[in-house]
C-alpha positions in Angstrom: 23.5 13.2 -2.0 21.0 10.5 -0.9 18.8 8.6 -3.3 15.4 9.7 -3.0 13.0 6.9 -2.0 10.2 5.8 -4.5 6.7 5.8 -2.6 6.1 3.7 -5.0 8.3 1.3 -3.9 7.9 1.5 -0.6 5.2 -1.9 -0.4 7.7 -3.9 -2.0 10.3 -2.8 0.2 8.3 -2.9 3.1 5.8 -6.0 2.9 5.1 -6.5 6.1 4.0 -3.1 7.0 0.3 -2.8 7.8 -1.9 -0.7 5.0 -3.4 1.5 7.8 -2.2 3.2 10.6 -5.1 2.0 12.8 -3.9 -1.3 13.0 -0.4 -0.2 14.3 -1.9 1.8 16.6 -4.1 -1.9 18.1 -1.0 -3.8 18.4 1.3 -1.5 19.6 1.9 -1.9 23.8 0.9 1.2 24.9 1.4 0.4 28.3 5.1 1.7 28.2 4.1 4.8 27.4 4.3 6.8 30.9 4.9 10.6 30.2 1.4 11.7 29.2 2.8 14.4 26.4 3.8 10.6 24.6 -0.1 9.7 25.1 -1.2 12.8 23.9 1.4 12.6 20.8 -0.4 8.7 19.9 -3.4 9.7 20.3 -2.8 12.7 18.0 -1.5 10.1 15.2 -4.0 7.6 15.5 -6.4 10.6 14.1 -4.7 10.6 11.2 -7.1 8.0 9.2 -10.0 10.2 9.9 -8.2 13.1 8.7 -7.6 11.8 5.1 -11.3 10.7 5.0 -12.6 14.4 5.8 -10.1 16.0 3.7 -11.1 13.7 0.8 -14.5 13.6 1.3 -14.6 18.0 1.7 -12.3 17.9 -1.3 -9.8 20.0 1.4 -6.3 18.3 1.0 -4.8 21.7 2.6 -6.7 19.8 6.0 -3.8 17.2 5.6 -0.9 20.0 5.3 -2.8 21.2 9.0 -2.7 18.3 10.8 1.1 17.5 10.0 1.9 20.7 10.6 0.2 20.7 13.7 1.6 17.3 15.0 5.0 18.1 14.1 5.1 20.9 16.4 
């Protein structure tokens, strides 16, 4: 059975990760990205800041459980 990983955790494990996903999303070469489903898949997670913000400012975290259920399809 795998260990389950501590959120927690998961800043000292991962230091140099960035603390938003916006910032992946500037430095990342989109460039190689041909096959327009990919395009519309990044620009689908780069929303994902601005869905945390509605859903905590609307007091509406079910709005979170929608947009992951709707990118994972």
């Amino acid at each position: 059975m795998p260990v389950p990983v501590d959120i927690r955790n998961a800043r000292a494990a991962f230091p140099d990760l960035p603390d938003d996903v916006a910032s992946l999303v500037e430095v990342a070469d989109l460039a190689q990205l041909s096959d327009p489903a990919e395009l519309a898949l990044m620009r689908q997670i780069a929303l994902y800041p601005r869905v945390v913000e509605a859903a905590a400012a609307a007091h509406e975290p079910h709005r979170i459980a929608f947009y992951l259920f709707d990118l994972a399809k």
